[in-house]
C-alpha positions as CSV (number, residue, x, y, z in Angstrom):
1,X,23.8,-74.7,67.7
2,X,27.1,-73.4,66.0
3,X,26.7,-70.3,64.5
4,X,26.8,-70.3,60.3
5,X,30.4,-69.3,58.8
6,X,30.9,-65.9,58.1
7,X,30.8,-64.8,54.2
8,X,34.6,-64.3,52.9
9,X,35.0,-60.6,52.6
10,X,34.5,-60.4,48.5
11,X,31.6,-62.1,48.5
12,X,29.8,-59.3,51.3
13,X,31.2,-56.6,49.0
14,X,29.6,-58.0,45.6
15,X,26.0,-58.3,47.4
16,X,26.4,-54.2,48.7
17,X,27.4,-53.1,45.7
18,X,24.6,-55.4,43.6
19,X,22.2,-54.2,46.7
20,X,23.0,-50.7,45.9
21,X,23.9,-50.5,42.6
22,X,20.8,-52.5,41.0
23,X,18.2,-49.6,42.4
24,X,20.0,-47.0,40.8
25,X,20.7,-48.7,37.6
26,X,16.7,-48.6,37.8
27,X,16.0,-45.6,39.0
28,X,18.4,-43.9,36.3
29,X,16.3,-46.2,33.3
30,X,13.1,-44.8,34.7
31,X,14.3,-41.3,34.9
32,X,15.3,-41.5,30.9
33,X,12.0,-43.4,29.9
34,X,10.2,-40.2,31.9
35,X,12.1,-38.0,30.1
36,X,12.3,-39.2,26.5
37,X,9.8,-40.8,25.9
38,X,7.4,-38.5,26.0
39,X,8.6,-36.6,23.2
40,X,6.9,-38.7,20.7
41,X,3.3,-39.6,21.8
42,X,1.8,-41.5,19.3
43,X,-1.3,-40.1,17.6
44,X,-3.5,-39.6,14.3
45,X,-3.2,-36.1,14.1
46,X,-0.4,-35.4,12.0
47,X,-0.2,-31.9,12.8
48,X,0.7,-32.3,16.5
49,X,4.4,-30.7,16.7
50,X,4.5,-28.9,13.5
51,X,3.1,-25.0,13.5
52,X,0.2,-24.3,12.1
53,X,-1.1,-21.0,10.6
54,X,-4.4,-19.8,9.4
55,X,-4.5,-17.9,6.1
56,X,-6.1,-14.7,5.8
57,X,-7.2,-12.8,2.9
58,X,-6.3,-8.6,3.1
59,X,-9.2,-8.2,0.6
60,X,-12.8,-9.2,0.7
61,X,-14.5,-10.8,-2.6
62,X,-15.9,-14.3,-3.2
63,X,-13.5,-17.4,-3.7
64,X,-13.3,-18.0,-7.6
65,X,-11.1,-20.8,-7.5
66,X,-9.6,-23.4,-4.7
67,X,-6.3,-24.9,-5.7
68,X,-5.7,-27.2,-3.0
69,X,-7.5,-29.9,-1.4
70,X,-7.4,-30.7,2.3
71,X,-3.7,-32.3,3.5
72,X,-2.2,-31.4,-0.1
73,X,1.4,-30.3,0.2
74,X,2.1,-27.3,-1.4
75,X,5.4,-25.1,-1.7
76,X,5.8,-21.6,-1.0
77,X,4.7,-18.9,-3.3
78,X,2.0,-21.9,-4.9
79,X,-1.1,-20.0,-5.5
80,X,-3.9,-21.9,-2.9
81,X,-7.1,-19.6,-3.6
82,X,-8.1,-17.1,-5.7
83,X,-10.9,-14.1,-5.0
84,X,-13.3,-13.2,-7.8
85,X,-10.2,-10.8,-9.5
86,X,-13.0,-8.8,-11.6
87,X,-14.0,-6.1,-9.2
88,X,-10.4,-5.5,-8.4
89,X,-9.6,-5.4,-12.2
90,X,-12.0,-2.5,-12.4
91,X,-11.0,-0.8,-9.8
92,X,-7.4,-0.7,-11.5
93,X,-9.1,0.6,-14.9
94,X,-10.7,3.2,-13.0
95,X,-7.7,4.6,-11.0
96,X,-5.4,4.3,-13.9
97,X,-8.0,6.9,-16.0
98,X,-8.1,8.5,-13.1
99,X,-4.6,9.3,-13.1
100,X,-4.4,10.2,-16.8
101,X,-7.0,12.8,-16.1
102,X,-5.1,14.3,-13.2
103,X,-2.0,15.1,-15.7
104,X,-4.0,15.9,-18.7
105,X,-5.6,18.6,-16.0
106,X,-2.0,19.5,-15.0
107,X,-0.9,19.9,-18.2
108,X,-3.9,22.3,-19.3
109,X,-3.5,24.5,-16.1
110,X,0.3,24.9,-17.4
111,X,-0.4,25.5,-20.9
112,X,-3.6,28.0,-20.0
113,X,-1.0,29.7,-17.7
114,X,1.6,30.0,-20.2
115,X,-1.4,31.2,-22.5
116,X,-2.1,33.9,-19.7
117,X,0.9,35.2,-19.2
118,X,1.4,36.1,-23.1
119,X,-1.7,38.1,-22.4
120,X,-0.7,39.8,-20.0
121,X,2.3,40.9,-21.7
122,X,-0.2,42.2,-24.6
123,X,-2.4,43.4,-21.3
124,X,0.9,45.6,-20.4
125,X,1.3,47.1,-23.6
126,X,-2.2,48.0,-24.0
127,X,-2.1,49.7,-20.7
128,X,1.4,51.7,-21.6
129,X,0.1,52.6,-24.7
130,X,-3.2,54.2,-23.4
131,X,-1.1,55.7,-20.9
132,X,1.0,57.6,-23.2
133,X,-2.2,58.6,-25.4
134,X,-4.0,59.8,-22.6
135,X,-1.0,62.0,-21.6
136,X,-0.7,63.1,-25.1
137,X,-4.5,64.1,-24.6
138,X,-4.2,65.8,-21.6
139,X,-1.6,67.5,-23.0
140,X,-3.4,69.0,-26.2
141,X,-6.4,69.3,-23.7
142,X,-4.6,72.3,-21.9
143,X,-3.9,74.1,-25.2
144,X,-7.7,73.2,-25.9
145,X,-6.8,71.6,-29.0
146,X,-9.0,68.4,-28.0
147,X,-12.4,68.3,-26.6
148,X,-13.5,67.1,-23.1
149,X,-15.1,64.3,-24.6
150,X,-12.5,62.5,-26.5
151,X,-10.3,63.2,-23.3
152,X,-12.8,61.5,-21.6
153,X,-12.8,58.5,-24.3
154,X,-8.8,58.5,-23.4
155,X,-9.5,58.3,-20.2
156,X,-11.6,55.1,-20.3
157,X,-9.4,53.4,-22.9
158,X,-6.9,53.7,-20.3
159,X,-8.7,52.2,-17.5
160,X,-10.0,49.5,-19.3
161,X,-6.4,48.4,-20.3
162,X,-5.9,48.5,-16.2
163,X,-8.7,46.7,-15.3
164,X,-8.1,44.1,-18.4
165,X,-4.7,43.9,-17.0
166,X,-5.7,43.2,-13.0
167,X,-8.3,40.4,-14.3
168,X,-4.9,38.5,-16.0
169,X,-2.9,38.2,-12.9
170,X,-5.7,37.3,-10.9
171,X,-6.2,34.7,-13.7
172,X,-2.7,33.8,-13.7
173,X,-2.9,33.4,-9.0
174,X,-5.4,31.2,-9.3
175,X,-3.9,29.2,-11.9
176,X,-0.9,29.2,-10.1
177,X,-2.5,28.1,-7.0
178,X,-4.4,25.2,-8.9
179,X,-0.8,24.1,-9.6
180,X,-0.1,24.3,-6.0
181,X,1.9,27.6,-6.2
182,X,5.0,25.8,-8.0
183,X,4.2,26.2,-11.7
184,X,7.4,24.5,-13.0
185,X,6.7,21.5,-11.4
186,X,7.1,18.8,-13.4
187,X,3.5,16.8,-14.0
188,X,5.1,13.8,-11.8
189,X,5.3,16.3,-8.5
190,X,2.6,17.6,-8.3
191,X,0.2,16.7,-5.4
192,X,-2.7,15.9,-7.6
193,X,-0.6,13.4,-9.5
194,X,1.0,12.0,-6.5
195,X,-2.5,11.1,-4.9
196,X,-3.9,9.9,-8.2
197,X,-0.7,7.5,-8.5
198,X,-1.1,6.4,-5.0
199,X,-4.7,5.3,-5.5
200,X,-3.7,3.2,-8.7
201,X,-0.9,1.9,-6.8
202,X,-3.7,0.3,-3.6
203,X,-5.8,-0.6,-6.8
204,X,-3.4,-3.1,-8.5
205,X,-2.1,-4.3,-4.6
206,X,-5.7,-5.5,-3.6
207,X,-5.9,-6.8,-7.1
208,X,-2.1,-8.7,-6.2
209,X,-4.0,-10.0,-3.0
210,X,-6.9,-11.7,-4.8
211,X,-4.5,-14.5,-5.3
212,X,-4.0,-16.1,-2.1
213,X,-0.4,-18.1,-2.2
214,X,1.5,-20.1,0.5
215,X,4.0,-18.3,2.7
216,X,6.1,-21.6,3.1
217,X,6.0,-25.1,2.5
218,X,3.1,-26.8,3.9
219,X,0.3,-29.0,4.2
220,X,-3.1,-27.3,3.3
221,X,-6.0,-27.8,5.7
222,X,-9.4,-26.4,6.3
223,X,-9.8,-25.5,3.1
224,X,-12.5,-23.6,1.3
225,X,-15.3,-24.3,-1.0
226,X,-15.5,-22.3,-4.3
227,X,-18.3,-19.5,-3.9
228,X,-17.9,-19.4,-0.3
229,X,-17.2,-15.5,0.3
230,X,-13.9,-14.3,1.6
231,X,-14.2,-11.5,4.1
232,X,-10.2,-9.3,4.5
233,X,-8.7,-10.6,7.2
234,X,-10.8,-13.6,8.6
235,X,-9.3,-17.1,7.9
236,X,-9.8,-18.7,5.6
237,X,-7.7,-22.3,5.2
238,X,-4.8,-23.0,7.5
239,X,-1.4,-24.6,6.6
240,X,0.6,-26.6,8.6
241,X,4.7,-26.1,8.5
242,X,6.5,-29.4,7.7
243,X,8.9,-30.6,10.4
C-alpha cells in the first residue's frame, strides 16, 4: 500500500491555526456572555437595581392625608403624607404664649427693679435725715433741753429708716437674681427667654414634620392608609430611586 501524499505546507498551517484558534474564539464568547449578561436579569420587580428607602416620620400622630398611591412617581420636596397637623398646631399656640409670658415677666422684674431702686434712694434719705435729727437730739439731750422719750422716739425713727432701707436691697438682690444677676440684659438674653424661644422653635419643627415630603425623585411604594397611626421614626412608605 503507498502511503497517502503529504498535505502541502499552507494547508497543515490553516487546519493548526483553525484547530487552535476556533476554541478560543469560543472560549473568549463564553467568557463575555458570563460576564455581561448577567447584568440585566430579566424580572417583574421593577425595583431590582434601583435603591430603595423607607420613609420615616420624626413625629408620631395619625395620617390625615395620603398623597400618593402605590408605584406613583413623585419629585423631590412633593408632599407624600401628612400627620393630623392639629396637636402640633397647639402645641405652637401654647409655646408661642408661652414665650410672651416669659418677656412680659422680664420686663416687670426690670421695671419693679427700676421701681426699687427709686425707693431706695427715698430709703437713703429717710435714713440721713433721721440720722441728723437724732444727732440734733442727742445733742439738746446733753443740755437737757429734750426729754428721754422723744430721744427715744428719734431713736426709733432712725432705725426704722435702716431697717426700711436693708428690706430694699434685699428686694432689689433678689430681683436682680430673678434676672439672672445681669439686669441690663436685654429681654432677648436672658435665659428665661432663650428657653421659652427654644421650645416654640421644637414646637413649629414637629409641626414642619407633620408633612411627610420626598427626599428625591422616586417611585412611592408601600404606602399607607389614611387613619393608620404614624409612630416617629418607624416606616412608614418606602420610595424607590429612579435609575
Amino acid at each position: 500500500n503507498s502511503k497517502p501524499a503529504p498535505l502541502p505546507r499552507r494547508t497543515r498551517l490553516i487546519r493548526r491555526i483553525l484547530l487552535v484558534g476556533i476554541p478560543l474564539v469560543v472560549l473568549f464568547v463564553a467568557g463575555l456572555v458570563s460576564i455581561f449578561g448577567g447584568r440585566y436579569v430579566s424580572t417583574e420587580n421593577a425595583y431590582i437595581g434601583a435603591p430603595l428607602v423607607n420613609i420615616a416620620p420624626e413625629v408620631s400622630g395619625q395620617i390625615s392625608e395620603v398623597l400618593v398611591e402605590e408605584n406613583q412617581s413623585v419629585h423631590k420636596g412633593e408632599l407624600m403624607l401628612q400627620i393630623d397637623p392639629a396637636p402640633y398646631r397647639l402645641a405652637v399656640a401654647h409655646a408661642g404664649a408661652e414665650l410672651a409670658q416669659a418677656a412680659n415677666a422680664i420686663r416687670t422684674l426690670e421695671a419693679s427693679y427700676a421701681t426699687r431702686q427709686q425707693d431706695l434712694a427715698l430709703a437713703k434719705e429717710n435714713v440721713a435725715f433721721a440720722k441728723r435729727e437724732l444727732a440734733r437730739q442727742q445733742a439738746l439731750a446733753k443740755r437737757q433741753l429734750t426729754s428721754e422719750s422723744e430721744l427715744e422716739k428719734y431713736r426709733h425713727d432712725y432705725t426704722t429708716a435702716g431697717s426700711q432701707q436693708a428690706a430694699i436691697e434685699r428686694d432689689l438682690k433678689r430681683i436682680a437674681a430673678s434676672l439672672g444677676g445681669k439686669v441690663d440684659l436685654p429681654v432677648e438674653k436672658h435665659p428665661d427667654y432663650q428657653v421659652a424661644k427654644a421650645n416654640l422653635e421644637q414646637a413649629e419643627l414637629d409641626l414642619q414634620h407633620t408633612q411627610i415630603r420626598a427626599p428625591f425623585d422616586g417611585i412611592a411604594a408601600k404606602t399607607p392608609d389614611a387613619g393608620a397611626y404614624a409612630r416617629a421614626s418607624a416606616a412608614v412608605l418606602s420610595l424607590v430611586g429612579n435609575r
